[in-house]
C-alpha positions in Angstrom: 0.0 0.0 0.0 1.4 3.6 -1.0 0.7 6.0 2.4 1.1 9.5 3.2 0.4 11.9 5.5 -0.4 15.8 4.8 -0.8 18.3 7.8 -2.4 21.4 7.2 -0.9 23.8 9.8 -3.8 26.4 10.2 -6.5 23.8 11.5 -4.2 21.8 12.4 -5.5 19.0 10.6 -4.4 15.1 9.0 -5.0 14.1 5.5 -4.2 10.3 4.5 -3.1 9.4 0.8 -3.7 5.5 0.7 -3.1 4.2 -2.6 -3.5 0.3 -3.9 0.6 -0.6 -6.1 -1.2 -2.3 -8.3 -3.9 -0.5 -9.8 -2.7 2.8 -9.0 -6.2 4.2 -7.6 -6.2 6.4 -4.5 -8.4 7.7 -1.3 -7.8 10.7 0.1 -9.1 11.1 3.7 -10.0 14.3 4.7 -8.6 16.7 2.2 -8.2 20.4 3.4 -9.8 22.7 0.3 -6.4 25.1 0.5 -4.2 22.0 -0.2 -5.8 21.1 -3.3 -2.5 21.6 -5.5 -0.3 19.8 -3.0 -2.7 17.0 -3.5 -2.9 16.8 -6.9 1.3 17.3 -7.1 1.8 14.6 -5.0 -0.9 12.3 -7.0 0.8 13.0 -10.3 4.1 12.2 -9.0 2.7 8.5 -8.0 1.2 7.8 -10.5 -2.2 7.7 -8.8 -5.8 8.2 -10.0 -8.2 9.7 -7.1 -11.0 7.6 -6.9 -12.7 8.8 -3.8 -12.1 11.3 -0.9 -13.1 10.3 2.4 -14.6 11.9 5.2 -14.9 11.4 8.8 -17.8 13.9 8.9 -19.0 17.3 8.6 -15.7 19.9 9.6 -16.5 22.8 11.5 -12.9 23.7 11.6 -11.6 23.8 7.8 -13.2 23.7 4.3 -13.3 20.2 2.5 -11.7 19.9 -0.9 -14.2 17.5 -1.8 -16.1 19.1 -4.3 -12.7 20.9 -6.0 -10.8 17.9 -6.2 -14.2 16.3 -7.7 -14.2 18.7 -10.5 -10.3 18.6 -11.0 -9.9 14.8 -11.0 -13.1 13.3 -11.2 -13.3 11.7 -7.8 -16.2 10.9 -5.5 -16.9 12.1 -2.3 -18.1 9.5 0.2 -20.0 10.7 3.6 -21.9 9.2 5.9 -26.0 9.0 5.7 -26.7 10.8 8.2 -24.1 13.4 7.9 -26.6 16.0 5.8 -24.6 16.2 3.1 -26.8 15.8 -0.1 -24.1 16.5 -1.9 -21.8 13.0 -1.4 -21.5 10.9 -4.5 -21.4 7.8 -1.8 -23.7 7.6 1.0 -22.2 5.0 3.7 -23.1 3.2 7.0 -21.8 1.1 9.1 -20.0 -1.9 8.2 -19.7 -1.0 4.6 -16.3 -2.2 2.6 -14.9 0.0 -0.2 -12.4 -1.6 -2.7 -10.2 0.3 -4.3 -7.9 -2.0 -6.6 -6.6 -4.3 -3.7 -7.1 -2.2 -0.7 -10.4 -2.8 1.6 -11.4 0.0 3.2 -14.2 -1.0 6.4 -16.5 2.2 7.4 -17.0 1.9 10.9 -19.7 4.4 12.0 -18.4 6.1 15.4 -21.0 9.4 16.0 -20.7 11.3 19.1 -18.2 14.3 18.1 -20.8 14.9 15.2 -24.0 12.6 14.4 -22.7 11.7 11.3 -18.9 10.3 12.0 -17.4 7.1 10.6 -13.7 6.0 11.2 -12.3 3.9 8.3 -10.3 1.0 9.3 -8.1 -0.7 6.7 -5.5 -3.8 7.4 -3.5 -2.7 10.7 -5.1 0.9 11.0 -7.8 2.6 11.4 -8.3 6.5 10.8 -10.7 7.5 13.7 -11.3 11.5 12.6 -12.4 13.8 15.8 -13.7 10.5 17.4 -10.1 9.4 19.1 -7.0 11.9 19.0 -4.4 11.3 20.6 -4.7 11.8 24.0 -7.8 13.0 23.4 -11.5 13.2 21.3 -13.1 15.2 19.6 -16.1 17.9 21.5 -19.4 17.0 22.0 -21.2 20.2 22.6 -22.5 21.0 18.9 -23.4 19.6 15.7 -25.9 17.0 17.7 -23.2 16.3 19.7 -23.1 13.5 22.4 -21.0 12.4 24.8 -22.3 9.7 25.7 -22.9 8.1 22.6 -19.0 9.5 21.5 -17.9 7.1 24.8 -19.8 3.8 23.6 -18.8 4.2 19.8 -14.9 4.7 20.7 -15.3 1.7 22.8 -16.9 -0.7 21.0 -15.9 0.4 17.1 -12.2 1.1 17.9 -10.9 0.2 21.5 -12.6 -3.7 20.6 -9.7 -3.7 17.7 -6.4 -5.1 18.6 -4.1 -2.9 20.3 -1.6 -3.2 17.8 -4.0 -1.3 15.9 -2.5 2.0 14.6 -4.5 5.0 14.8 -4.3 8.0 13.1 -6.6 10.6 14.2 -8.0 13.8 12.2 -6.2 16.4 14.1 -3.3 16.8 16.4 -2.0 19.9 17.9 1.4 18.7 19.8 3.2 17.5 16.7 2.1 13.9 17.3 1.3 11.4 14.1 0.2 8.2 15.4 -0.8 6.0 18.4 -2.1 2.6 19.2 -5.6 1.2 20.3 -3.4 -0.6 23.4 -2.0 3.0 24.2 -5.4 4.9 23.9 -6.8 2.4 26.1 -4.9 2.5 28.6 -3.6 6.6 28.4 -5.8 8.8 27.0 -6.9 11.4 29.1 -10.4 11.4 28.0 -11.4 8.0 27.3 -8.7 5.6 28.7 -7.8 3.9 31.8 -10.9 2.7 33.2 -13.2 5.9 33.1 -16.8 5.4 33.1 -19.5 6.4 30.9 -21.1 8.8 33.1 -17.4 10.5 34.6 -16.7 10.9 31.1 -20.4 12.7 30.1 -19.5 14.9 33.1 -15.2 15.9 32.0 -17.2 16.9 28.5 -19.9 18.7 29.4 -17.4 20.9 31.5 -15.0 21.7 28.8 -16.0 25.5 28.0 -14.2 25.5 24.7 -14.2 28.5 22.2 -16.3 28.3 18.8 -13.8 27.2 16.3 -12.5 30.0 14.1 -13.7 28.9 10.4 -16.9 27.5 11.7 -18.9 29.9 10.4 -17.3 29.2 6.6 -16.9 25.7 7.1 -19.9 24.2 8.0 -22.0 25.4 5.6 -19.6 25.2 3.2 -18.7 21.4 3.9 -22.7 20.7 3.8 -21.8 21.2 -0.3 -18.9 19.6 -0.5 -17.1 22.5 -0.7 -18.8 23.8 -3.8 -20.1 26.8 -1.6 -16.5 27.8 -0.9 -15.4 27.7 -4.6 -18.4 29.8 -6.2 -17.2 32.5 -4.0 -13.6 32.7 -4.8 -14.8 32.7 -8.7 
């Protein structure tokens, strides 16, 4: 499998490149709309064909490049069903597989951070979005946030995988790539250790955190794909 890793520094966000040897088709995971010509640079330079773009769910902290990398390349964006967004090429739910040339790519539907989240689990990792950081998850308190269900889908869609497991979350803010189900389980300051469902409703519920700073571009925005974003800067 051909893998990379983008970080866009302003949101402070991950994008995966996954692409199958063989057939030379790609995923990207959560593309960031001002990285579009990195992408497509990086593409061409492997040889790679975007088949789909992947997201965990609706951003309320950067603009998708869904809908521009669509239009460039031809790709299709794949959401989840209940994520609102009428615009996705691919609706998807839980327990899905997407093949693209050799790779098989599981959705595993974790809402909580957003109603609509899916992590996508592939092989020996699984790319968990603002459902697991590291050392962390994502907020609960809009968006139909809820804590509680964020605690039971973490547990049984991604802490029941192995702990060898790597996971590589949407956003990190300490410079950190990649951790482990067995180290998330057993360290993260939210969710590990042997909190309880109720201890961890209450830590959320008392976070107090600002409104993210593009929120009020990004959300509507990512409810088209990005299209919304694009029409404006023509």
């Amino acid at each position: 499998m051909i893998f990379q890793q983008f970080f866009e520094a302003e949101s402070c966000t991950y994008t995966y490149l996954l692409g199958c040897e063989q057939s030379k088709q790609a995923v990207l995971i959560d593309p960031v709309e001002s990285e579009v010509a990195r992408y497509i640079e990086t593409l061409n330079s492997l040889g790679l064909t975007l088949a789909y773009t992947l997201e965990t769910h609706v951003h309320a902290d950067h603009v998708t490049a869904a809908d521009a990398l669509r239009q460039r390349l031809g790709s299709q964006s794949v959401v989840h069903r209940d994520a609102g967004v009428l615009c996705g090429d691919l609706l998807v739910t839980d327990g899905m597989h997407l093949g693209v040339g050799s790779l098989n790519i599981e959705v595993r539907y974790t809402p909580g951070h957003t109603n609509g989240c899916v992590s996508y689990y592939l092989g020996d990792r699984i790319f968990t979005g603002d459902a697991l950081l590291i050392n962390g998850c994502g907020r609960t308190d809009f968006q139909q946030g809820d804590a509680g269900q964020l605690y039971d889908s973490v547990h049984r869609q991604i802490f029941s995988l192995p702990d060898a497991t790597l996971v590589y979350p949407g956003h990190d803010y300490h410079g950190q790539t990649v951790s482990t189900v067995g180290k998330e389980k057993q360290y993260n300051s939210r969710l590990g250790g042997q909190i309880s469902r109720a201890a961890f409703v209450q830590l959320m519920a008392n976070l107090k955190l600002a409104t993210p700073k593009q929120m009020a571009v990004a959300l509507p925005a990512n409810q088209s794909c990005g299209r919304q974003v694009i029409n404006q800067s023509s």
